[in-house]
TORLUM-259114 format. One line per 2 residues: number of its first residue (from 1); their letters; for each residue x, y, z of N, C-alpha, C. Coordinates in steps of 0.02 Angstrom, whole numbers, always signed. Each point is the difference from the previous one (the first is absolute). Example, Ala and Ser with C-alpha at 12.3 -4.5 7.8 and 13.67 -1.06 7.14 Angstrom:
<nodes>
1	as	+660/-284/+390/-45/+59/+0/+45/+60/+0; -18/+53/-36/+42/+59/+3/-39/+55/+37
</nodes>
This chain:
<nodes>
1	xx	+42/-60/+0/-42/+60/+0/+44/+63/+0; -18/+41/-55/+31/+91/+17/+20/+13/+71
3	xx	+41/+22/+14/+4/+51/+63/-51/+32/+3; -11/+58/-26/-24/+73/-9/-57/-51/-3
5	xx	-57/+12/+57/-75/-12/-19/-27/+52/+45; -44/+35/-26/-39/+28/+56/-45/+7/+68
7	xx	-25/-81/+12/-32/-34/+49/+44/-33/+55; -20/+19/+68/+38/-34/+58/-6/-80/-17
9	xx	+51/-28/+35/-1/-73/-7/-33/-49/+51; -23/-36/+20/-3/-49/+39/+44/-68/-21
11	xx	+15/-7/+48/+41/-64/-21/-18/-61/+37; -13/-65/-40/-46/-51/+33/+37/-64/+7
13	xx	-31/-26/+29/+4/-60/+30/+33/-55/-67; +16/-57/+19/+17/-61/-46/-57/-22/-16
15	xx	-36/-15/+48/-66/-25/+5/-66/+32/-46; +23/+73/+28/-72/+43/-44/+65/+3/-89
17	xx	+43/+7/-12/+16/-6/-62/-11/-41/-34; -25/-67/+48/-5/-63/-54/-55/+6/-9
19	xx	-50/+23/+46/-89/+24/+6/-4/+31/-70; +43/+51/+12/-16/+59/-68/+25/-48/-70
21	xx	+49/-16/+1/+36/-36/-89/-65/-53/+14; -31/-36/+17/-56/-32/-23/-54/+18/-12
23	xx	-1/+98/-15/-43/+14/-43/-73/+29/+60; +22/-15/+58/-52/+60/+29/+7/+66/+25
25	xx	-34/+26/+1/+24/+71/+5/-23/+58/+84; +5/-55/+42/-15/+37/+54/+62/-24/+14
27	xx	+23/+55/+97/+82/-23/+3/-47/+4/+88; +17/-43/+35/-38/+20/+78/+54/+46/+27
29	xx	-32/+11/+44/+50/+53/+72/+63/-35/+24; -13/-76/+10/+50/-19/+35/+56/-20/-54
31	xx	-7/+1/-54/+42/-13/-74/+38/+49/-14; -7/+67/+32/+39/+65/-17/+51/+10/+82
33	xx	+25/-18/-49/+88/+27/+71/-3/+76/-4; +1/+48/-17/+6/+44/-4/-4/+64/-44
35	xx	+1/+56/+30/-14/+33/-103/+29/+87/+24; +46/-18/-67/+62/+65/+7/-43/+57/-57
37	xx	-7/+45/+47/-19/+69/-28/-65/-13/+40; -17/+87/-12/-62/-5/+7/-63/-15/-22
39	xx	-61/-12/+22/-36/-39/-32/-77/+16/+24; -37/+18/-43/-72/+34/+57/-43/-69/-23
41	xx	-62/-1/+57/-48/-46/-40/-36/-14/-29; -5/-14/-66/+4/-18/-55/+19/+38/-60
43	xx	+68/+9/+13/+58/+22/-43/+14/-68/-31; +53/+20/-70/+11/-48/-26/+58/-31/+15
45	xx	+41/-52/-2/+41/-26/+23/+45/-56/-34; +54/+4/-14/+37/-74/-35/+10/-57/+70
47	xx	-21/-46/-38/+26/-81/+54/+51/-28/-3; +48/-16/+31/+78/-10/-31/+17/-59/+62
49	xx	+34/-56/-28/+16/-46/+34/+79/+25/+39; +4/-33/+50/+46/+26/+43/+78/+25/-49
51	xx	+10/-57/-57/+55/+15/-48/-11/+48/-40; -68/+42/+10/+9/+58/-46/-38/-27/-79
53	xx	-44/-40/-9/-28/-36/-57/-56/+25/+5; -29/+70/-63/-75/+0/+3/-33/-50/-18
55	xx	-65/+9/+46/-51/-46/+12/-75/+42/-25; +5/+36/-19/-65/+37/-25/-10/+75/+55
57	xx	-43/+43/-27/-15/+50/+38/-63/+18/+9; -39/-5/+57/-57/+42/+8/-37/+20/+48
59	xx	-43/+10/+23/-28/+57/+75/+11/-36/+72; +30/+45/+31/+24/-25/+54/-79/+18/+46
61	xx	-4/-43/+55/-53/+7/+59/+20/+1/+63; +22/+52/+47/+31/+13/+57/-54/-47/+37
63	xx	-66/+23/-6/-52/-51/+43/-3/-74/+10; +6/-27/-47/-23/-58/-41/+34/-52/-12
65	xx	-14/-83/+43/+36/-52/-7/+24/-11/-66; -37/+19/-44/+28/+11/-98/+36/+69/-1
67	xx	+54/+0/+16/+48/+70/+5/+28/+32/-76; -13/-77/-50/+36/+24/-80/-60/-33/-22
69	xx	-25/+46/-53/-41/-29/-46/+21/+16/-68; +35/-66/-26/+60/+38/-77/-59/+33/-46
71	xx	+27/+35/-41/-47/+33/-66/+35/-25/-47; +72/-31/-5/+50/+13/-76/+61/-41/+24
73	xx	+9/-67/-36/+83/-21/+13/+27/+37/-44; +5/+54/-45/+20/+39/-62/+36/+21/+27
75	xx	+67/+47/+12/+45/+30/+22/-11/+68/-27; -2/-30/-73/-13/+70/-25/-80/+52/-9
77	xx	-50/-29/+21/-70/+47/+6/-2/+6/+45; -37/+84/-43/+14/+48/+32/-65/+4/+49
79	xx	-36/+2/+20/-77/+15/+45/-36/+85/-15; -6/+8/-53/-27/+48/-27/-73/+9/-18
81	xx	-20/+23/-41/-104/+6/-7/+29/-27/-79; +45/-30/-16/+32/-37/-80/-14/-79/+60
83	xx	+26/+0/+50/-5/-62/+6/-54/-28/+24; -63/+40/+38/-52/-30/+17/-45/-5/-62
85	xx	-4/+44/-52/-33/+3/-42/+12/-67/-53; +44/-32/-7/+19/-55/-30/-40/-53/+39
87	xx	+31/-10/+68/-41/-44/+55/-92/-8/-18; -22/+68/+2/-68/-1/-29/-17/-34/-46
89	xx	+40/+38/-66/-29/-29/-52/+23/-89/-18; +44/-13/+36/+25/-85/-3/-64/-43/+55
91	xx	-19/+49/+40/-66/-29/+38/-69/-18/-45; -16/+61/-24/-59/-5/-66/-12/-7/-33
93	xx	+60/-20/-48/+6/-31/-53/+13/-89/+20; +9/+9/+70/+1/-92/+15/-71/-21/+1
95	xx	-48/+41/+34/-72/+9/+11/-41/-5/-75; +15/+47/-26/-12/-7/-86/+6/-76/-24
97	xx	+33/-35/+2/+49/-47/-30/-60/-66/+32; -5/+7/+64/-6/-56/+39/-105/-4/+27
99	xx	-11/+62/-22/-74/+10/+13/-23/+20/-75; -63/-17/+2/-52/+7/-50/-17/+75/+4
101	xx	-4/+37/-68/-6/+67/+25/-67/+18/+51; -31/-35/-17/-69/+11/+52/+8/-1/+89
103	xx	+60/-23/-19/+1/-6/+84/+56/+59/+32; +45/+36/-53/+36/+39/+14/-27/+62/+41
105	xx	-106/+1/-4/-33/+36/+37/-4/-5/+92; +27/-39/-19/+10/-15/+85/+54/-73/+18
107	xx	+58/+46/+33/+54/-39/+12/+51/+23/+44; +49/-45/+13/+43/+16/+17/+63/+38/-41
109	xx	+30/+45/+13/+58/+48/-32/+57/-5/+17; +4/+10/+82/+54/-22/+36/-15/-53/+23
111	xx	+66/-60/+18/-19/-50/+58/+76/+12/+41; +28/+72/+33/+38/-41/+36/+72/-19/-28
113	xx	+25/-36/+35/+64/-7/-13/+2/-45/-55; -48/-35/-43/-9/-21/-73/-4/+10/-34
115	xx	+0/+88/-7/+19/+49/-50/+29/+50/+15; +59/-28/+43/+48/+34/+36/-14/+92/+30
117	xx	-58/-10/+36/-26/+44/+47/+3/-14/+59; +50/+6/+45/-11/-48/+50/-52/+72/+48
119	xx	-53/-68/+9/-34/+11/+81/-68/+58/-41; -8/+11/-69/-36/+34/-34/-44/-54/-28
121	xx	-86/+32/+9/-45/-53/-33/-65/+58/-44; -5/-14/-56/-33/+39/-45/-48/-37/-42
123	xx	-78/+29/+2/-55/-45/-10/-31/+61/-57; -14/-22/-53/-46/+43/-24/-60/-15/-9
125	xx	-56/+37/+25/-76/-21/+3/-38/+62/-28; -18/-13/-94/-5/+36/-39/+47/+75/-2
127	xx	-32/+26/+36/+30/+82/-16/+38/+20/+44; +7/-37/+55/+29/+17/+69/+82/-62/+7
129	xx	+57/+27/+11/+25/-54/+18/+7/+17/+85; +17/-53/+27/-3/-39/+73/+68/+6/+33
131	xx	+47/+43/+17/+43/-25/+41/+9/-9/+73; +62/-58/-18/+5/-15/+94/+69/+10/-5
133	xx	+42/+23/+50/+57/+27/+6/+27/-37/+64; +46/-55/+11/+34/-37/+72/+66/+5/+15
135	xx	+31/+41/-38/+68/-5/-8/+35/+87/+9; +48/+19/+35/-2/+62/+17/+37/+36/-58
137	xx	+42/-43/-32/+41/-4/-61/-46/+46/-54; -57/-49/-16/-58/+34/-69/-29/+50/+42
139	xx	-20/+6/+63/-38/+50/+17/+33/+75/-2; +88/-1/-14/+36/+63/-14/-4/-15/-91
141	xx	-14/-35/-23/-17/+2/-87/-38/+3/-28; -62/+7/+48/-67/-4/-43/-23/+73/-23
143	xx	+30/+48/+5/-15/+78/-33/+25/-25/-67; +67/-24/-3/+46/-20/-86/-66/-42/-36
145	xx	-11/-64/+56/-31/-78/-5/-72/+30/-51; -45/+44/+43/-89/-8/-15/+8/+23/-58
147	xx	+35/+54/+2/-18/+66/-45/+26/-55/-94; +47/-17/+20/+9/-47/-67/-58/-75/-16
149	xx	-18/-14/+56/-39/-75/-11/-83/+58/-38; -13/+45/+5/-44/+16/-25/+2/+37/-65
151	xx	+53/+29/-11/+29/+23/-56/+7/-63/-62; +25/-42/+24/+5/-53/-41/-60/-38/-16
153	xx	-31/-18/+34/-65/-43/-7/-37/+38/-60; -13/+66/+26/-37/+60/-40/+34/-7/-56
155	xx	+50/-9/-40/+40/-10/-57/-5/-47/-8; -40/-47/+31/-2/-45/-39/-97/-17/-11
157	xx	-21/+58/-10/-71/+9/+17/-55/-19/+30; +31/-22/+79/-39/-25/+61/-18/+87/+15
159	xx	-84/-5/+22/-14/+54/+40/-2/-12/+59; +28/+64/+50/+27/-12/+64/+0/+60/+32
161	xx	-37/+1/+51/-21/+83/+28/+56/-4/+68; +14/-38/+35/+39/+5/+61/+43/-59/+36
163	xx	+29/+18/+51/+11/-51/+33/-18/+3/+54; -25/-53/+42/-28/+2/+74/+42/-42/+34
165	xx	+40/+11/+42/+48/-16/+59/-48/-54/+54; +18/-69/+11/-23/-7/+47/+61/-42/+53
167	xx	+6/+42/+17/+53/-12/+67/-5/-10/+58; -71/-17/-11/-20/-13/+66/-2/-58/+56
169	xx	+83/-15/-14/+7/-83/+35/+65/+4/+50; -2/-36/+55/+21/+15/+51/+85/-27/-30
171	xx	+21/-26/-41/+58/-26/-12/+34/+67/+2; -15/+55/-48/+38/+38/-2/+54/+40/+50
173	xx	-27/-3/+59/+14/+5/+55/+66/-23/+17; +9/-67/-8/+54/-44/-17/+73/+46/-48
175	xx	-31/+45/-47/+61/+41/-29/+23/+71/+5; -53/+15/+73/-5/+53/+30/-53/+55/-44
177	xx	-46/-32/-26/-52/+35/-48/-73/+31/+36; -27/+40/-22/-51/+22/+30/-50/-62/-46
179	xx	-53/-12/+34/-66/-25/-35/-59/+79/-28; -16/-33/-33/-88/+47/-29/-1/-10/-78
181	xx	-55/+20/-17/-13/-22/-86/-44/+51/-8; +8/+29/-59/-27/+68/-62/+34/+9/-59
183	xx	-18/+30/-12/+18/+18/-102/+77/+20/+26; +33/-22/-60/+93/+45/-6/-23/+70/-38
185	xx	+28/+36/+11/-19/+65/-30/-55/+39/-16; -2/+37/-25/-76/+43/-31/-31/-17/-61
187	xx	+45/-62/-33/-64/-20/-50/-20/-60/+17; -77/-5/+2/-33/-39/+6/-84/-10/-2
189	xx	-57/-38/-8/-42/-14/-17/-31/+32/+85; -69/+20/-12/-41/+19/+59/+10/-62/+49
191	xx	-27/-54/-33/+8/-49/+43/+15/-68/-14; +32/-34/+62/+30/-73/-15/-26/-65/-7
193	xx	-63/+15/-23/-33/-28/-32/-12/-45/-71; +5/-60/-8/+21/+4/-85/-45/-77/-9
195	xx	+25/-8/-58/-43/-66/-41/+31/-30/-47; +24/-62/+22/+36/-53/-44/-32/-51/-49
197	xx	+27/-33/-30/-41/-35/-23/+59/-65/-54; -15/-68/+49/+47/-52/+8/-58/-57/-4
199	xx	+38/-50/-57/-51/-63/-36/-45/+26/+7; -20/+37/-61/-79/+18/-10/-44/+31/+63
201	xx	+25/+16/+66/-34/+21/+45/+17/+69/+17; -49/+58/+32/+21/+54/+24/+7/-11/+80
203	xx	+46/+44/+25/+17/+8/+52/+1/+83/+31; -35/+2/+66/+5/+62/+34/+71/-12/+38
205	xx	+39/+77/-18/+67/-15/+39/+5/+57/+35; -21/-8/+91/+54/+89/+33/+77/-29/+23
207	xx	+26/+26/-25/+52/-2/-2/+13/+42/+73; -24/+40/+27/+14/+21/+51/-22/-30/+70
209	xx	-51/-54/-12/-16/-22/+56/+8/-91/+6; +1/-16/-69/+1/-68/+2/+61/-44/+29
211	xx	+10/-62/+8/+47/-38/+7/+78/+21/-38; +64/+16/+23/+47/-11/-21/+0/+75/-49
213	xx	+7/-21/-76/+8/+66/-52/-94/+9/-22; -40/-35/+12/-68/+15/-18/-50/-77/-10
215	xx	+58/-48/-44/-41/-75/-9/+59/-33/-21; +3/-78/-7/+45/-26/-6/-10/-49/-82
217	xx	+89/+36/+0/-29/-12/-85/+54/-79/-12; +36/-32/+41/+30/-32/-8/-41/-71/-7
219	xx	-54/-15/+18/-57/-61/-33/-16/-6/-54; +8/+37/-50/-41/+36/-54/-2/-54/-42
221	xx	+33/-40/-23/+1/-62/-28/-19/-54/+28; +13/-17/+60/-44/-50/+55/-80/+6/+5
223	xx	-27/+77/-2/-60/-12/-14/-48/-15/-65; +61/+16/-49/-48/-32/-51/+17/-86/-2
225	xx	+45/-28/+17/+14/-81/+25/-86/-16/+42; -6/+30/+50/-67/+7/+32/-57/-3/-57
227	xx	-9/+46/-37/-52/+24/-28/-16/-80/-80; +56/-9/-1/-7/-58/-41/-49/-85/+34
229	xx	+10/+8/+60/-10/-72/+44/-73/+39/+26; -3/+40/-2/-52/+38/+52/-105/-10/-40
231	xx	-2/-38/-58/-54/+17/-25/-48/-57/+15; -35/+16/+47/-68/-33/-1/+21/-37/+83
233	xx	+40/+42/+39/+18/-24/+72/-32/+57/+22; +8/-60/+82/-20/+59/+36/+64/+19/+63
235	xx	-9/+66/-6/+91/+35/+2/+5/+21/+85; +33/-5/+30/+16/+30/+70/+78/+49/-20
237	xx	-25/+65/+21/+71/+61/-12/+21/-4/+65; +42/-23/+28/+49/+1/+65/+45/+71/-15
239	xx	-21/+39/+56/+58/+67/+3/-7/+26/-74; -54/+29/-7/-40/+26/-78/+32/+66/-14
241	xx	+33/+34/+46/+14/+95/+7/-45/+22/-60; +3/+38/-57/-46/+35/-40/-27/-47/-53
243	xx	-3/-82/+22/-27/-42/-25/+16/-22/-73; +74/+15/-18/+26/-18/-69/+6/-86/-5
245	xx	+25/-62/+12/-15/-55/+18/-88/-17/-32; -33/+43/+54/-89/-31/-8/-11/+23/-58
247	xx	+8/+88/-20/-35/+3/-68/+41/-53/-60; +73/-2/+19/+6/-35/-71/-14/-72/-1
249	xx	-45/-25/+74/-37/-69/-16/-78/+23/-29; -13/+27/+38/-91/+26/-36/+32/+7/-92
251	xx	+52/+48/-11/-17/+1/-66/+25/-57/-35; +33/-64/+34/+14/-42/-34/-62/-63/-10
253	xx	-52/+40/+14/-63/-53/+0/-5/-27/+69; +12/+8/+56/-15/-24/+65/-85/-5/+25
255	xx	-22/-50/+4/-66/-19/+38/-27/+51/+35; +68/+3/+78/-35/+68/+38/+83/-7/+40
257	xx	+22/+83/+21/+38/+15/+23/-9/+33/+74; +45/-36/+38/-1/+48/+79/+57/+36/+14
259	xx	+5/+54/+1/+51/+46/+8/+4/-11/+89; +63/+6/+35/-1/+8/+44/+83/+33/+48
261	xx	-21/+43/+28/+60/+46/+33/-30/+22/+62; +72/+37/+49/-11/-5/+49/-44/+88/+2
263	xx	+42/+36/-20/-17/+61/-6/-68/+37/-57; -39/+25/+45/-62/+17/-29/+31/+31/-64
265	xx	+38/+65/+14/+19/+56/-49/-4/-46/-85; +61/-73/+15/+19/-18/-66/-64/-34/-25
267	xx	-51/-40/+38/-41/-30/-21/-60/+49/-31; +0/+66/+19/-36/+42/-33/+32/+10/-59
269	xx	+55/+21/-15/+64/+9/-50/-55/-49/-50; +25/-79/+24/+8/-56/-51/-116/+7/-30
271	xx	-19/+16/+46/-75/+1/-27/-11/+47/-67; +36/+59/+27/+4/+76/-54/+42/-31/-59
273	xx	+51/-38/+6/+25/-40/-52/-56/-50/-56; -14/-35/+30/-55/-50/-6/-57/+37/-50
275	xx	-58/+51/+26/-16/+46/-30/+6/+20/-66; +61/+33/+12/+32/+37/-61/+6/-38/-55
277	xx	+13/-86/+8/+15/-31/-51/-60/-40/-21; -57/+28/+46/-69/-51/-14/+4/-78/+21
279	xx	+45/-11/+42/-1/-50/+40/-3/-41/+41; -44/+51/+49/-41/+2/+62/-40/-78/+9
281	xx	-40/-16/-67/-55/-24/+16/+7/-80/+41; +63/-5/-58/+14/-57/+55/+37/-25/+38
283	xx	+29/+68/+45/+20/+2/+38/-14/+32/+76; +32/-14/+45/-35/+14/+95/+81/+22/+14
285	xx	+5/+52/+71/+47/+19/+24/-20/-3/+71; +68/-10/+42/-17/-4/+66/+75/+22/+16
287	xx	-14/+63/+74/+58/+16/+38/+8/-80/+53; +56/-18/+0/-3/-44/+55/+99/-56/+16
289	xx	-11/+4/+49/+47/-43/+13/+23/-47/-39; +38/-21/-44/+25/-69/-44/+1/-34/+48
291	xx	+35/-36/+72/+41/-33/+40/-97/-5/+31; -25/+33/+40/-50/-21/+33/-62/-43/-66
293	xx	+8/+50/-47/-55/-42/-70/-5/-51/-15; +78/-38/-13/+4/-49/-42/-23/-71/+81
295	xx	+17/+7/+54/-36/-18/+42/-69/-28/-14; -17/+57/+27/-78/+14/-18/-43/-34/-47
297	xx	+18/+14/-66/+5/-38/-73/-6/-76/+28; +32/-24/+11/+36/-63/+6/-53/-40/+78
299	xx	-3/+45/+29/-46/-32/+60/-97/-14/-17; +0/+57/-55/-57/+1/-20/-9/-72/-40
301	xx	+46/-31/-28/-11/-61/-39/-15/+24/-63; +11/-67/-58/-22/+8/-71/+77/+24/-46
303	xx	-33/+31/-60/+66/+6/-45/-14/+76/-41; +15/+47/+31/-66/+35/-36/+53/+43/-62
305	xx	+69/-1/+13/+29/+10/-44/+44/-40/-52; +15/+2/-54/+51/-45/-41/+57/+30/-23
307	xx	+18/+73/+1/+55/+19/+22/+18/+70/+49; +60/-21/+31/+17/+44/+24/+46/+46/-4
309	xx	+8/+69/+0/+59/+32/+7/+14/+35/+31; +87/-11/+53/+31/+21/+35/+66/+35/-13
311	xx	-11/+65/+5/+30/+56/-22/+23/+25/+65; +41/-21/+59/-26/+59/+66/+69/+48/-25
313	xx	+15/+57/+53/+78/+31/+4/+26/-43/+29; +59/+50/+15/+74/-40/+4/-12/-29/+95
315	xx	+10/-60/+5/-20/-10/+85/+68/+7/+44; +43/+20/-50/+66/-18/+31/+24/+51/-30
317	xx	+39/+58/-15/+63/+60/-16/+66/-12/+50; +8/-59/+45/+85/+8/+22/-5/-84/+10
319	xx	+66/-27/-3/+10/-85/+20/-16/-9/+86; -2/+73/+9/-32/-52/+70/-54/-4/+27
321	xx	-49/+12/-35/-63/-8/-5/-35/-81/-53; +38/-2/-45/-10/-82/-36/-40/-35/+24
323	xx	+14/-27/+28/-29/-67/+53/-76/+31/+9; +0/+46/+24/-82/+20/+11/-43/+5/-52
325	xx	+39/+36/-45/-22/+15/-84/-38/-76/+3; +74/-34/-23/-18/-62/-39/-61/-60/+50
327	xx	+3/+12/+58/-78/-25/+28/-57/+64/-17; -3/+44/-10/-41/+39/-34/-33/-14/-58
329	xx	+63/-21/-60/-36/-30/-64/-7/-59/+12; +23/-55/+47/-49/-76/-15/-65/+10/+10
331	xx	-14/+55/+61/-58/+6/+32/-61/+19/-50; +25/+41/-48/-57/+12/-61/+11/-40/-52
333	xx	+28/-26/-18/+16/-50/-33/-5/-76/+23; -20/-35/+51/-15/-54/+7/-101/+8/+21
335	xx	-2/+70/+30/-86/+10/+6/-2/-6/-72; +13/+50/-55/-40/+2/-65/+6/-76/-43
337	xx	+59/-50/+32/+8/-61/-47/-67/-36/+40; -26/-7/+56/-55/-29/+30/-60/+25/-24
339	xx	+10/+69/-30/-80/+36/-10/-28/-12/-72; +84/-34/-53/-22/-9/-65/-16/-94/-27
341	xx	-50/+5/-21/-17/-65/-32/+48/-24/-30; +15/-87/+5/+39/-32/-86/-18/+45/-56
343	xx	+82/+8/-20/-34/+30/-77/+11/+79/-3; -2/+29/+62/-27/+71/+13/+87/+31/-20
345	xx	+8/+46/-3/+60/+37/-30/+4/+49/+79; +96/+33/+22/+6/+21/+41/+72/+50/-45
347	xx	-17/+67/-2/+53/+45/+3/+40/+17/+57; +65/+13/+2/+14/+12/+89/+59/+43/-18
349	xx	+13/+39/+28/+69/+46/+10/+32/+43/+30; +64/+0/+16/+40/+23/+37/+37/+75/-16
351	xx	-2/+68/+23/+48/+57/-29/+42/+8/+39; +49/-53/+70/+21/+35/+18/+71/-41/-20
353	xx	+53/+52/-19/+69/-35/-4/+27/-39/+48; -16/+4/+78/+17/-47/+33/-30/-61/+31
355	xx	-55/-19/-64/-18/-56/+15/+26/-37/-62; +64/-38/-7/+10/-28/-91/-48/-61/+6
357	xx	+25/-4/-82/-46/-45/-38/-17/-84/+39; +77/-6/+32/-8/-67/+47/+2/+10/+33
359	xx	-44/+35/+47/-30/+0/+60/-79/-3/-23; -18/+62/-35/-71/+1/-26/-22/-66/-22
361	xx	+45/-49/-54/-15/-58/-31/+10/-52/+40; +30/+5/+60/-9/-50/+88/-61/+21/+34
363	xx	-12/+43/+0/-62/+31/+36/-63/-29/-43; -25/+7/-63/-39/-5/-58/+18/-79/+21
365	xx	+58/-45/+3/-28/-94/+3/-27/-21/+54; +17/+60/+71/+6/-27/+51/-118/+21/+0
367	xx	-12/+37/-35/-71/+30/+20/-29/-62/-44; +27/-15/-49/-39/-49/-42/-7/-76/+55
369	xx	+77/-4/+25/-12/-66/+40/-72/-10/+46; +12/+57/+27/-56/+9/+43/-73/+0/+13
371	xx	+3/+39/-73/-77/+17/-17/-13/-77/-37; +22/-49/-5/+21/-69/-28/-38/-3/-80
373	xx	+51/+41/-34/-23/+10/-74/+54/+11/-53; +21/-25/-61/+62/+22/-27/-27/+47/-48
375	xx	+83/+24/-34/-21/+84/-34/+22/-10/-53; -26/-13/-72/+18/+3/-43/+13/+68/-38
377	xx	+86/+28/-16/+22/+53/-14/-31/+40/-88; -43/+38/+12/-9/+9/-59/+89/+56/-19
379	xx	-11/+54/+52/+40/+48/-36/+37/+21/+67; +79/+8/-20/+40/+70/+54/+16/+45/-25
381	xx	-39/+63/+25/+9/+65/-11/+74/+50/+41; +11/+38/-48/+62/+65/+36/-71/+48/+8
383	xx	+50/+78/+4/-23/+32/-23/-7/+41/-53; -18/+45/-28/-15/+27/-74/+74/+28/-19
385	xx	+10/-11/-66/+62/+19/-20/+30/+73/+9; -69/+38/+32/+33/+80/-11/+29/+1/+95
387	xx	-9/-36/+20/+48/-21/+67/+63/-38/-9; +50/+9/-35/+42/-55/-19/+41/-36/+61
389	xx	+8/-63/-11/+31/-29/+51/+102/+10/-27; +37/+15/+56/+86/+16/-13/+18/-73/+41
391	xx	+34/-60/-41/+18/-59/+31/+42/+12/+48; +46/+62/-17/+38/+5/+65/-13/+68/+42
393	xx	-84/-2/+15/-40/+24/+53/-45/-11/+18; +16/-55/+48/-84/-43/+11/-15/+36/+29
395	xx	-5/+62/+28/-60/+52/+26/-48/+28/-63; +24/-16/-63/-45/+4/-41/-62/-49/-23
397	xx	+23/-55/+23/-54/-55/-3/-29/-26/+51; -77/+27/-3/-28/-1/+61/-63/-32/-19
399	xx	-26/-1/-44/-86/-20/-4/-8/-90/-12; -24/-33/+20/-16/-74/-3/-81/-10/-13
401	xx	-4/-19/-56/-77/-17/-37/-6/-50/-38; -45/-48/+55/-23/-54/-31/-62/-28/-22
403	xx	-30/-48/-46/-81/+11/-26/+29/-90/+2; -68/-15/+31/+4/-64/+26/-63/-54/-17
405	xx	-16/-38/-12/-57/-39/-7/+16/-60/+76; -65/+0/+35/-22/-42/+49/-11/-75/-21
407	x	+27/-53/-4/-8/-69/+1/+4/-49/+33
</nodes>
């Protein structure tokens, strides 16, 4: 590496160097021996192995067990509004490439350190895009960052009135960040309000009050997997939020659909959904417990559904919570294998990264043993391509979706 660089150094560990040359790009706290010059937090920073060997450079976190989050093993780029603007357009043109234009109406833009944003997540829901900001690094780049992700899109003739910040998650904290969520700047739409429209269905999206960036667009292909198996059943929506899952069984020809969530707000959401698409009729919504329901269901006797789908959130966000998680999902998952007839079909899935695939797929034999029924695999689902999975960042691969037939 040059002498002459302009960024203080940290110099790391054996351990975190071999971390980093295998291609991931966080460096922890305890991996950095030390760091010559000064350095604010989330300034940028070169990583240099104790012999003086760059290792990549990028935002340092004084707060934060992730102290390096690289942007560039390049030596030579530069971190300019030349270099995020490239980053963009190598993001949307992956999106382009990998989605049907119809769906480019609602998607993901950023994911994160998979389009080398670290700790940045960008949703566009029609006219509005969605950001979430976790990283203290992008949150000193996002004046360079917004102002170009909208410039560009618009050139490429997406209409797009604003961006709405929602920062409203306690992680940030973690990088010494304030929380709250509102528009970035003075341009923007009256309100955050908007309307998508994904497999043939419309969607009401507030982006300011809903789940996460507004709705979750990472199923988007799983529910039309749903909507194919779904015609002439009768459907149970486990953890329904604005009821995307149920409508795209009603419109896949479903018998009769039950939407069901815990929170009134979304189950109103998913009705106004329903509605809009004229697909009410045969369908029912109910605020209510999943965990006390499927009980209930099940004590009442009979078979009254033939499939089910289990969509909940994440039950688990750290490894030391697991164990609870994963008795969490047998628990809805061995009630719904008892509540479905021979024959009957069972969707089930997991978003949180720290439950992997073999644990979920130990959990999923251990509910079948039980419920004393085997599972013939129709399909395993990821998630949608505009989330890309980085092999060497399994924090990028998080979603587990499976569509199952009862035998």
């Amino acid at each position: 590496m040059k002498a002459e660089r302009p960024y203080p150094q940290c110099i790391i560990t054996e351990k975190g160097c071999r971390w980093c040359r295998q291609g991931h790009p966080w460096i922890y706290a305890e991996e950095v021996i030390r760091t010559e010059g000064e350095a604010e937090n989330g300034a940028l920073v070169d990583a240099v192995s104790e012999k003086g060997s760059y290792l990549g450079t990028g935002f340092l976190s004084t707060r934060s067990k992730i102290r390096i989050r690289l942007l560039s093993r390049n030596a030579n780029d530069r971190f300019d509004a030349d270099f995020w603007r490239r980053r963009i357009r190598y993001a949307w043109d992956y999106r382009k490439t990998v989605l049907g234009s119809e769906d480019l109406n609602a998607c993901r833009v950023i994911f994160g350190e998979a389009d080398g944003f670290p700790g940045l997540t960008v949703d566009r829901f029609n006219n509005i895009l969605s950001a979430q900001t976790l990283s203290v690094g992008m949150e000193r780049v996002k004046d360079t960052v917004f102002p170009l992700l909208l410039e560009e899109l618009r050139a490429d003739g997406r209409q797009l009135d604003g961006i709405f910040e929602r920062n409203d998650v306690p992680i940030r904290a973690l990088e010494g960040l304030e929380q709250g969520k509102g528009w970035y700047g003075e341009e923007h739409p009256a309100s955050a309000c908007t309307e998508i429209f994904e497999n043939g269905i419309y969607y009401a999206v507030d982006v300011e009050n809903g789940q996460k960036t507004g709705f979750f667009l990472d199923q988007k292909y799983n529910r039309l997997a749903v909507a194919k198996l779904a015609k002439g059943r009768r459907v149970l929506d486990c953890f329904t939020h604005t009821g995307s899952f149920a409508l795209n069984a009603a419109k896949g020809g479903a018998e009769h659909v039950t939407a069901v969530d815990v929170s009134a707000y979304a189950v109103n959401m998913a009705r106004r959904n329903a509605e809009r698409n004229d697909l009410a009729g045969n369908m029912d919504f109910l605020a209510a417990d999943v965990f006390a329901l499927l009980p209930e269901l099940e004590a009442k006797g009979g078979k009254p559904y033939d499939f089910i789908i289990l969509d909940p959130p994440a039950f688990t966000k750290s490894r030391r919570t697991v164990d609870s998680a994963q008795r969490g999902y047998k628990e809805i998952n061995l009630r719904a294998l008892r509540l479905l007839p021979r024959g009957g079909y069972l969707a089930t899935a997991s978003c949180s990264h720290f439950m992997p695939s073999e644990l979920f797929v130990k959990m999923l034999r251990s509910a079948a043993l039980d419920a004393g029924v085997e599972l013939r695999q129709i399909e395993a689902r990821q998630q949608a391509p505009d989330h890309p999975i980085l092999w060497n960042v399994p924090e990028t691969d998080y979603l587990k979706f499976y569509l199952f037939q009862v035998v």
